[in-house]
C-alpha positions, -999 to 999 in steps of 0.1 A, spaced: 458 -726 378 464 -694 399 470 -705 429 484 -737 440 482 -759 471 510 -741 490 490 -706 487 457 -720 493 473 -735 528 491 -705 533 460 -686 531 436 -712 551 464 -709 574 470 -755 574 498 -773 581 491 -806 576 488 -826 540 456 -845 556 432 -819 535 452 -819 504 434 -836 478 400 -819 489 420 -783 490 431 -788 457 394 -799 447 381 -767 460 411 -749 442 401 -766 404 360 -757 415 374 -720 423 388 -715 390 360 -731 372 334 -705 393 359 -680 384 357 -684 346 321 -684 347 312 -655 368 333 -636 348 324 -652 314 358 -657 305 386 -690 295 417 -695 317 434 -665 296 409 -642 303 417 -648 341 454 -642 333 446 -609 320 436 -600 349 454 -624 372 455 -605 410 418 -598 408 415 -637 399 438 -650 424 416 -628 452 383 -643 437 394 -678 435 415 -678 472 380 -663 488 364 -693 473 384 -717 481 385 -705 517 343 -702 518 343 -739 503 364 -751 528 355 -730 558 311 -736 549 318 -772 532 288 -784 552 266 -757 548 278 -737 514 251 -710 509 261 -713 467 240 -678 463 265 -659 489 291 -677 474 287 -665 436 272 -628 445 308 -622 462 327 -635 433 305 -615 409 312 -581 432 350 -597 427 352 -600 392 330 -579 382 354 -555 364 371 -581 344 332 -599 332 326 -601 297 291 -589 283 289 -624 271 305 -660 273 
């Protein structure tokens, strides 16, 4: 992973370890949103690993922050403006 729990808190701006497991839920769906917006395997988000960490802490912080009301479109047309100098032509 790129990020782990600490910097996801850090960035959400928590304390507490009441949230963790579902912080680091929305941490592995990040990533996984991550690879395919950008068409790419864990490496391929190394390659480029800032631009990834910036993609997957905005979604982590939209998942937690709209967790009742995610607007999945929104979510994924940010990530693609994100990553979209490191997305591959195809998968």
């Amino acid at each position: 992973m790129l990020i782990t729990l600490d910097e996801a808190k850090l960035y959400l701006h928590i304390d507490s370890t009441d949230e963790d497991s579902m912080i680091t839920g929305f941490i592995e769906t990040a990533e996984k949103l991550c690879m395919n917006i950008a068409r790419v395997d864990e490496t391929g988000l190394l390659a480029s690993k800032e631009t990834a960490r910036i993609a997957e802490l905005y979604a982590v912080a939209y998942l937690y922050e709209n967790r009742e009301n995610a607007d999945f479109k929104e979510l994924t047309s940010m990530l693609r403006a994100i990553l979209f100098g490191i997305r591959k032509d195809t998968f």
